[in-house]
N, C-alpha and C positions, 0 to 999 in steps of 0.2 A: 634505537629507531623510535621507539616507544616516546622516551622523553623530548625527541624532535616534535614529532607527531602532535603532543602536547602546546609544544611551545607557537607548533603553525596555529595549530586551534585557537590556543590565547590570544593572537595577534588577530587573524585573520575573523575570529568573531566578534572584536573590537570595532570591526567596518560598520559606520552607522547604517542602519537601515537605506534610507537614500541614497547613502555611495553606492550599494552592495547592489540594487536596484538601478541605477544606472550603470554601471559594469557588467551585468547581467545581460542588460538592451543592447551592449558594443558586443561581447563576447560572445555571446548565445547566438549571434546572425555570422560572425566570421565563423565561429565552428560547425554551422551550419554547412558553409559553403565550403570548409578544410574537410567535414568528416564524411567523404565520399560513400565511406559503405553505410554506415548509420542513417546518411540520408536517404539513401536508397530506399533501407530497408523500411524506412517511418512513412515514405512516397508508396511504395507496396503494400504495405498495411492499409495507409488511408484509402489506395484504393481497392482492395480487398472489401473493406468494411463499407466503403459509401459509391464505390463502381461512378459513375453518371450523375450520382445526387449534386457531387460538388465538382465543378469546374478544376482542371490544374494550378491555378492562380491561389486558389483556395485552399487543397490540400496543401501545396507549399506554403502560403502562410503559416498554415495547425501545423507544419511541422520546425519551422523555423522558430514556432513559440514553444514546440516543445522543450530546444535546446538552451533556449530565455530560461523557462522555467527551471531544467536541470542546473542549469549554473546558482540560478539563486537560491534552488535547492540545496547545493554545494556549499554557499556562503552562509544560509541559515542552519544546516547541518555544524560547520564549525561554532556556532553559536551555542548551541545545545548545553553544552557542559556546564554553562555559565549561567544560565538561564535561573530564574526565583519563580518563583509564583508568581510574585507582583508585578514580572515584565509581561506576565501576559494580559493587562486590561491595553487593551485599545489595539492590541496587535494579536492575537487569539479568542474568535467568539464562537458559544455555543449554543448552539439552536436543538433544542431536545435533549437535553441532558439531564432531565426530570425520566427519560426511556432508562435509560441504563441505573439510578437510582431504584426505577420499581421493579428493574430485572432481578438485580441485588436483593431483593426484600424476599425474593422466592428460597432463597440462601441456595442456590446450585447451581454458583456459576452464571459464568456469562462468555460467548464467542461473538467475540466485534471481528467480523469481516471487511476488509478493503481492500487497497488493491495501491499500486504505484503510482499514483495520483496526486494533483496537488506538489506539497511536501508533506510523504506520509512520515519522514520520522517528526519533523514538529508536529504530527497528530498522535503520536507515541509519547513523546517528552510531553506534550500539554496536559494529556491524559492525567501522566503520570503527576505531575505538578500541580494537577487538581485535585488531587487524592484518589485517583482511582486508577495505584500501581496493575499495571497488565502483564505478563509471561510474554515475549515476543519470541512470536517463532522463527526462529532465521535461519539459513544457510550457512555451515560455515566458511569464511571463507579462505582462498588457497594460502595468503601470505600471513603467517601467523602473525607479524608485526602489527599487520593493517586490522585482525580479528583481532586483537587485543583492546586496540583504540577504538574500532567499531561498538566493541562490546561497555569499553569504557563508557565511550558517550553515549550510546544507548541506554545505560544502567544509572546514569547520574541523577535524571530526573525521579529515580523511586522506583523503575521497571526493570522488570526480570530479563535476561536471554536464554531458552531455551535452544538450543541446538535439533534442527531441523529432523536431524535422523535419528533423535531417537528421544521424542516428544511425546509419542501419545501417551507412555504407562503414567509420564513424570502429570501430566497435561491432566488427565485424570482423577489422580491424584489430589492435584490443585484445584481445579473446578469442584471438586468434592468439598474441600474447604472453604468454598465461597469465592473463587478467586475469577478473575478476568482473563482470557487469553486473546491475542489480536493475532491473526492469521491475514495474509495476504493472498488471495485465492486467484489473480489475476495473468498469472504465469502461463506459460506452455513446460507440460512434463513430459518425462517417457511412459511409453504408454500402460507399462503395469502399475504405474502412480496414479492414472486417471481413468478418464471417462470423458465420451465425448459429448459437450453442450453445445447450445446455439449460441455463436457468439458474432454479432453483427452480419446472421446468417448465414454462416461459415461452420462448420463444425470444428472446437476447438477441444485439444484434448487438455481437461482442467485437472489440477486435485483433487482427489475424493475423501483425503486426508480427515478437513475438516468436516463433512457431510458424517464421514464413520466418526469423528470423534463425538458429533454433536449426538448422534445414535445410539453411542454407548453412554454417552452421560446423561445424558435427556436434559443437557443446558440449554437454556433459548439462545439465540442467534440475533444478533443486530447487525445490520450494515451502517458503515461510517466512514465517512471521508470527511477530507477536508480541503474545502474551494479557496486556492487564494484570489486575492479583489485586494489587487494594488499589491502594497508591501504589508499589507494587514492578512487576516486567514478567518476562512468561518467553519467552525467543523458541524456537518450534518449528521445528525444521528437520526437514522431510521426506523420506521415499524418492525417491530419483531417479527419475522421470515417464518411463516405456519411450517413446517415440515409433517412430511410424508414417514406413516408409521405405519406400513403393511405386515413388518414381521419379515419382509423380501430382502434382506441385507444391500444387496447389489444392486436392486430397482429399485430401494428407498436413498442408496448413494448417488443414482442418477439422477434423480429427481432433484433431491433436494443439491445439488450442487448447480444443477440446471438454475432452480430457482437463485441461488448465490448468485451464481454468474449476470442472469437478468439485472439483478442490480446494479452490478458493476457498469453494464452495459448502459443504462437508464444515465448514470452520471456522465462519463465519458460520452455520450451524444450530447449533453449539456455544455459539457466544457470540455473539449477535442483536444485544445491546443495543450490540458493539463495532465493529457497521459502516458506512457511510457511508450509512444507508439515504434521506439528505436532497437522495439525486443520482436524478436521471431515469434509472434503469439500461436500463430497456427501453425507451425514447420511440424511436430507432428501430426501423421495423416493416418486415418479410420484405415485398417490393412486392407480392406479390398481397393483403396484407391491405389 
């Protein structure tokens, strides 16, 4: 299965840009219209998050682009493995990337937060293709065939995969050495996973994962995404995230994850249509509800 896996990739990341991008336009709008529960659930969300601000018309457009943007996510994902350095001038740019250089200079690590947006793994392989391999924290997932090749193309550009459940000692560890870890903070967990934030004034329950990792390592914290415009990509690298140090373990976890989340939130009201709006963000709820 493995060696299949491979041989889709090879082909399938051979689609020039422009094709993959016009396939993307046909595709993304029919499965829009096939994936009854998905649409649903991204029509529920937008209105969750924006009630009255936007018209019907409107949330279904953000979410008909959301299904654009996962398909071409899809076709730049098989790309990955192939990917050089030098394919990224003109198709991967970065705005701040002088932030994460003088995070590095502190030598203790560094936590880039993001979130499903854009295509976050070409923000993972660019990284990594830039010289600045990161730990990626992921879930693992159920068919090991498909977590092999996951793991494969995640790892080709230079970057690491940690496995989700049982990260922090390893994460540690790493960041102690100088190292990078990118965390995606933008999920809905169960509720002894998180805590609940403001999120498009809703309260959602988030990870607290990386707020405690950032607490026990005293790494700074950046936020980072990356906006696609067109068939090209620009990755935003953010101000470094002050965090809250009371010595209160559980009300410096709320806090500062509060504050992650804000940003998350900051981007996806910029650019709607580029976020994973097809996932249950808020399904769980604060127990008095």
């Amino acid at each position: 299965m493995l060696f299949l896996l491979k041989i889709a990739a090879f082909l399938i990341g051979r689609v020039p840009l422009k094709v993959s991008s016009f396939l993307s336009g046909v595709i993304g709008p029919i499965l829009y219209r096939l994936d009854k529960k998905h649409r649903d659930i991204a029509l529920d969300n937008l209105g969750l998050a924006f009630g009255d601000k936007l018209d019907r018309g409107r949330k279904e457009e953000i979410a008909e682009g959301v299904f654009t943007n996962l398909v071409m996510t899809f076709f730049e994902f098989m790309r990955i493995p192939y990917l050089k350095s030098k394919d990224l001038e003109g198709y991967v740019e970065f705005e701040g990337i002088e932030k994460i250089e003088k995070a590095l200079e502190r030598r203790n690590g560094l936590i880039l937060i993001t979130g499903h947006f854009g295509n976050w793994e070409l923000l993972a392989a660019s990284l990594g293709l830039s010289g600045f391999s990161i730990d990626i924290i992921a879930r693992d997932l159920d068919n090991p065939s498909f977590e092999e090749f996951v793991r494969w193309t995640r790892t080709r550009p230079g970057n690491r995969v940690v496995s989700k459940s049982r990260s922090m000692r390893r994460l540690l560890k790493s960041l102690s050495q100088n190292s990078i870890a990118g965390i995606l903070i933008d999920q809905n967990v169960a509720l002894p996973e998180g805590v609940f934030t403001d999120f498009f004034g809703t309260p959602a329950c988030t990870n607290k994962g990386p707020a405690l990792l950032a607490s026990a390592s005293s790494s700074p914290v950046i936020p980072i995404f990356i906006v696609r415009e067109g068939k090209a990509h620009r990755v935003l690298v953010g101000d470094e995230i002050e965090l809250i140090k009371t010595g209160d373990r559980e009300l410096d976890a709320a806090e500062n994850t509060s504050r992650f989340t804000k940003a998350v939130e900051e981007i996806v009201r910029a650019h709607p249509e580029q976020w994973f709006w097809v996932h249950r963000r808020w399904k769980t709820r604060p127990p008095k509800e």
